[in-house]
N, C-alpha and C positions, 0 to 999 in steps of 0.2 A: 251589647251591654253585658259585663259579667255579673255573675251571682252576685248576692248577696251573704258574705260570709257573716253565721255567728261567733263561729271560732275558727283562730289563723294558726297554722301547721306552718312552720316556716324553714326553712335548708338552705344555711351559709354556706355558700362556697369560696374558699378562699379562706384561709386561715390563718393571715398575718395577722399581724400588728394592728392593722385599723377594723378588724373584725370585733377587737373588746369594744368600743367605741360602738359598731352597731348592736351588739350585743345589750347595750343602757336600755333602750327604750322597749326590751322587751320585760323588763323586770318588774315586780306587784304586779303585771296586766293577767287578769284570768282570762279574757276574750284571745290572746293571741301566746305563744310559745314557739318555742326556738326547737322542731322535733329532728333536726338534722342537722348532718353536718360535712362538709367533703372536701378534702383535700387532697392533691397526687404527694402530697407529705402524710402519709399513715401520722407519723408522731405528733407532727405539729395538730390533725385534726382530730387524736384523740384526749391531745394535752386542752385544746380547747373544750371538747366533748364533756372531760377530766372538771373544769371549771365552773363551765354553765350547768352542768348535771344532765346531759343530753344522751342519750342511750344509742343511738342511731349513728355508728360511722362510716362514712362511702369514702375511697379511690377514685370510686369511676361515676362518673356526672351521670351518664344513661342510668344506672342501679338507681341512683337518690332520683330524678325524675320519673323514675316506675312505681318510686313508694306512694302510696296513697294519703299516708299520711302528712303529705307536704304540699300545702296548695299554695305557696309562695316560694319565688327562690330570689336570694338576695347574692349576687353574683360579684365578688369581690375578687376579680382576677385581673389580668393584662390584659391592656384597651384592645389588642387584634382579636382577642376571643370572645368578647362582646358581643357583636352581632351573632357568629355559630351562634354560640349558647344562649345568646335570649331566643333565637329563633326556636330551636331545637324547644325550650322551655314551653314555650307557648301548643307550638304542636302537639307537648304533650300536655296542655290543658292547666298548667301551672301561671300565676300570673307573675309578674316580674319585677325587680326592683337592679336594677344595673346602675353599677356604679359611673362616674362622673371618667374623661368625655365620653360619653353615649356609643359613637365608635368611630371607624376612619374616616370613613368617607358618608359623604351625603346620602350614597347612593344603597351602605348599608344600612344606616338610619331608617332609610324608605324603607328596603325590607324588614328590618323589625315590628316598624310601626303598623305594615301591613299584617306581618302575621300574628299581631296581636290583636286586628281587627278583625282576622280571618277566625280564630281562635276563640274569639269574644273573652280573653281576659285580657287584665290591664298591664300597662306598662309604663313605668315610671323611671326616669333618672335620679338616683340619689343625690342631691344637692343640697349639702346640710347649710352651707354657706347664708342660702336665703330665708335660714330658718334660725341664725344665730339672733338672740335677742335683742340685741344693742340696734341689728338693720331691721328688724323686724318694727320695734319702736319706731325707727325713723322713716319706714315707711308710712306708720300709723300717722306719724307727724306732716308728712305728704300728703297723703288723703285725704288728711283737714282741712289742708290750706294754708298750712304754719306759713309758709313761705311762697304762697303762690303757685302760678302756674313756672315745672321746671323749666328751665333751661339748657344748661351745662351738669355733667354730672362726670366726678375724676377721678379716678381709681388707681389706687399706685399700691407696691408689692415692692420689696426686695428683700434678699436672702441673710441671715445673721447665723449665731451659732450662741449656745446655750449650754453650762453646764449642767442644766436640771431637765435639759432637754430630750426629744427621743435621741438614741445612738441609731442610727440606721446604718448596717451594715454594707460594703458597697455591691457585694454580690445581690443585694436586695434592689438595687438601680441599677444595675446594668442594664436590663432589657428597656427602663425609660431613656435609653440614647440609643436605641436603635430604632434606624425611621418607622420598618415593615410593622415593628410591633406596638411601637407607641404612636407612632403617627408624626404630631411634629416635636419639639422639645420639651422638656419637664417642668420650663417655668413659664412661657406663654403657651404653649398648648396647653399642657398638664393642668397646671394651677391655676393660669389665666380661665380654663372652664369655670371656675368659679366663680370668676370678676364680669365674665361676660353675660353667667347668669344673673350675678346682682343687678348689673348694666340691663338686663333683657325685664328685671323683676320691677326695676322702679322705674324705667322710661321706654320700652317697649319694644317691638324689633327693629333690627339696625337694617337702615337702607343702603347705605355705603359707605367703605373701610379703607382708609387710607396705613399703611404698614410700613417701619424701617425695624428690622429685626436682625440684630447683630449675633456673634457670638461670642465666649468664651471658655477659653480649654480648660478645663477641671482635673483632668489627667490625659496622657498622651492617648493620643485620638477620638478621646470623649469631649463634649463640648456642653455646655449649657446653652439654651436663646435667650441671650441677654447682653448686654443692656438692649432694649427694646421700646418701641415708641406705637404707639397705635391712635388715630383721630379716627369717628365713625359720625356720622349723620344718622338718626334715627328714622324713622316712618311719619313718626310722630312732627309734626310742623314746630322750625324752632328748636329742636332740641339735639343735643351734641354731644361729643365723649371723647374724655383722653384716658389714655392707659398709659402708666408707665413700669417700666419691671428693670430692676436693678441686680446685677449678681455682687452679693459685698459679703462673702463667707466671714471677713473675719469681725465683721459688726458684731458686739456681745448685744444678747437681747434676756429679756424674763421671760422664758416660755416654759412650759411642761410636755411641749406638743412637738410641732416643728417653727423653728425658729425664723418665723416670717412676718413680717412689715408689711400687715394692711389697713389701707386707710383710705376712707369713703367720702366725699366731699357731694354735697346734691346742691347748686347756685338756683334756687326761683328769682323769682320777682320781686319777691319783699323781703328775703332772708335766705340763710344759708344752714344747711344741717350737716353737721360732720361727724365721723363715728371715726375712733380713733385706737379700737380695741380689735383683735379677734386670734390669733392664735396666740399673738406673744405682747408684750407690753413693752412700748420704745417711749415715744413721746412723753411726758408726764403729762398728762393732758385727762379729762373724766374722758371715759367711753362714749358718752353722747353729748354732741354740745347744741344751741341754735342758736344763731345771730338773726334777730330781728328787733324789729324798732331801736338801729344804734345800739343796744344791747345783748353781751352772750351771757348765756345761761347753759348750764347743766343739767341734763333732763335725767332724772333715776333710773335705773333700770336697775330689776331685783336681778335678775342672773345676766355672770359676764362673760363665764366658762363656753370656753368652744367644747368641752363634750356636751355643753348643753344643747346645741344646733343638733345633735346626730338625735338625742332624747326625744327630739321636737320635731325633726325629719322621719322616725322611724315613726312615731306614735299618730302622725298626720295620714301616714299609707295605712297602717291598722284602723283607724276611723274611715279612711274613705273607702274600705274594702267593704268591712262593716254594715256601715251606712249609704252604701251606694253611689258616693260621692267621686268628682274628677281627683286626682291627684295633680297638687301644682308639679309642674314639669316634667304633664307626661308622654307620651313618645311624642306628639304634635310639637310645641314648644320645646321640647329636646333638640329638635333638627334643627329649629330654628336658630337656638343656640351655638350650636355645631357648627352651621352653616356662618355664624357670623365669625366663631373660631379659625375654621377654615379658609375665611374670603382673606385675613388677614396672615396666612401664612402664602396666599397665591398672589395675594401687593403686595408683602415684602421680596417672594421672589419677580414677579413681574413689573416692577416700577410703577405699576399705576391703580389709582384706586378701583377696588373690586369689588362687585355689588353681589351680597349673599345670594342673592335666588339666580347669579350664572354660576354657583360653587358644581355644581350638577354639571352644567355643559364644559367645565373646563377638566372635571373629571374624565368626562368621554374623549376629550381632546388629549388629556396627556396618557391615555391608554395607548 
């Protein structure tokens, strides 16, 4: 079990674009601060340093994990360096906050998880997804009873483009189309870690994963995975899952963010709750809806803002450092995620469905 921190020393690494985003939920906090910062881009990690007011600039990951001053590292880099660097982190006694998928394989997941055990600090996957208010509410709406015991729950994604949107550069994706680095593609690997987490947050681990995972070319010899199809059976008795993920660039969408089409359906027994918001706005439709007794209604929710999930993700691991507490989705429930990520990329290549807990043995098998 790790300390109990009164106050949190924390070192970004990684200094793009989605670093201001983690950056929200350090601000008004006096218990917690942002005392570092590192990037192998000098300028980009002093222009951030420049912004948050942070004094502290590292290059080299080993200097920022010697400092003393940083008993958190928020690790915002490419998926293959994930596992190194959370491991590296822990050995040296820092606790860990890595970004979403967790990492390549099952079998580096384990390591992580171990040497965070070994370590005694904590490890957490960043998952702001299950923290956006609109599924948050709806899971609150679950746990009542709104609609029963679940059943069916449906998750669908596809790609659009946004004038008010981020530009993302393309040298800034390149390394997510390559396999070594990213693992599998940008929109069911990548993104789908998100969907699989919601799927893992309101109806529990996936027993097994039925997969048809197409491609398309984006530019010559780059491909996206998509369109793609995914059905999973849960643990859970009864209850089921579809995924779908569409690649449609030239769809206009209202985003500020990235310009993507998500939308949450959860079928119980006596009612349906659908969440119809999260990075961009398509549908005309409220953020939360529920169909029960013959009747749909619109449930409020005061915030709709996807930076609000990262506010609500970051401020949740500063309390549980804090106070002593689990972090939702921490290295346990990580792999498990992973591992459902993964069985679906080993059934769409293998034709048949794949059950998460042999994701391990077919690792050893295609070595």
């Amino acid at each position: 079990m790790s300390a109990i921190l009164s106050s949190l020393g924390v070192g970004i690494v990684g200094c793009g674009r989605i670093a201001d985003l983690h950056e929200l939920g350090y601000r008004g906090r006096t218990d917690a601060r942002i005392a570092a910062v590192c990037d192998v881009n000098r300028r980009a990690a002093q222009a951030r340093a420049a912004a948050w007011g942070v004094e502290r600039v590292y290059t080299d990951y080993a200097q920022l994990l010697a400092d003393p001053a940083v008993d958190l590292v928020e690790l915002l880099v490419p998926h293959h360096l994930h596992a190194a660097m959370t491991i590296a982190a822990c050995r040296a006694g820092k606790h860990v906050s890595v970004q979403k998928p967790m990492a390549l394989t099952v079998a580096e997941a384990e390591a992580m998880t171990a040497a965070a055990a070994a370590a005694g600090v904590t490890l957490r996957v960043y998952e702001n997804f299950v923290f956006y208010p609109p599924y948050v509410r709806a899971k609150a709406l679950l746990e009542s009873g709104a609609i029963g015991e679940p059943q069916m729950i449906r998750i669908h994604v596809n790609t659009g483009k946004s004038a008010a949107g981020w530009k993302v550069p393309l040298r800034a994706w390149v390394w997510r189309f390559d396999a070594a680095k990213a693992g599998g593609g940008p929109l069911v690997f990548d993104h789908g870690y998100h969907l699989f987490s919601l799927a893992y947050d309101f109806m529990g681990a996936a027993a097994e994963v039925s997969a048809w995972i197409d491609r398309t070319r984006v530019i010559p010899t780059k491909y996206v995975d998509a369109p793609a199809t995914i059905m999973c059976r849960f643990k859970a008795p009864r209850r089921y899952g579809v995924f779908d993920f569409a690649h449609t660039p030239q769809m206009e969408m209202d985003s500020r963010y990235y310009a993507d089409d998500n939308r949450v359906e959860i079928i119980g027994e006596k009612g349906i709750i659908q969440v119809n918001r999260c990075t961009a706005r398509t549908l005309d439709l409220p953020p939360l809806l529920l169909f029960r007794d013959g009747r749909t209604t619109a449930v409020p929710v005061e915030r709709v803002e996807w930076r609000d999930s990262f506010s609500d993700c970051t401020r949740h691991l500063i309390d549980a450092l804090r106070q002593g507490g689990r972090p939702r989705l921490d290295g346990e429930s990580g792999q498990h995620v992973l591992a459902f990520a993964l069985a679906a990329q080993h059934s769409s290549r293998l034709g048949r469905p794949v059950r998460p807990d042999e994701v391990r043995l077919l690792e050893t098998q295609s070595k």
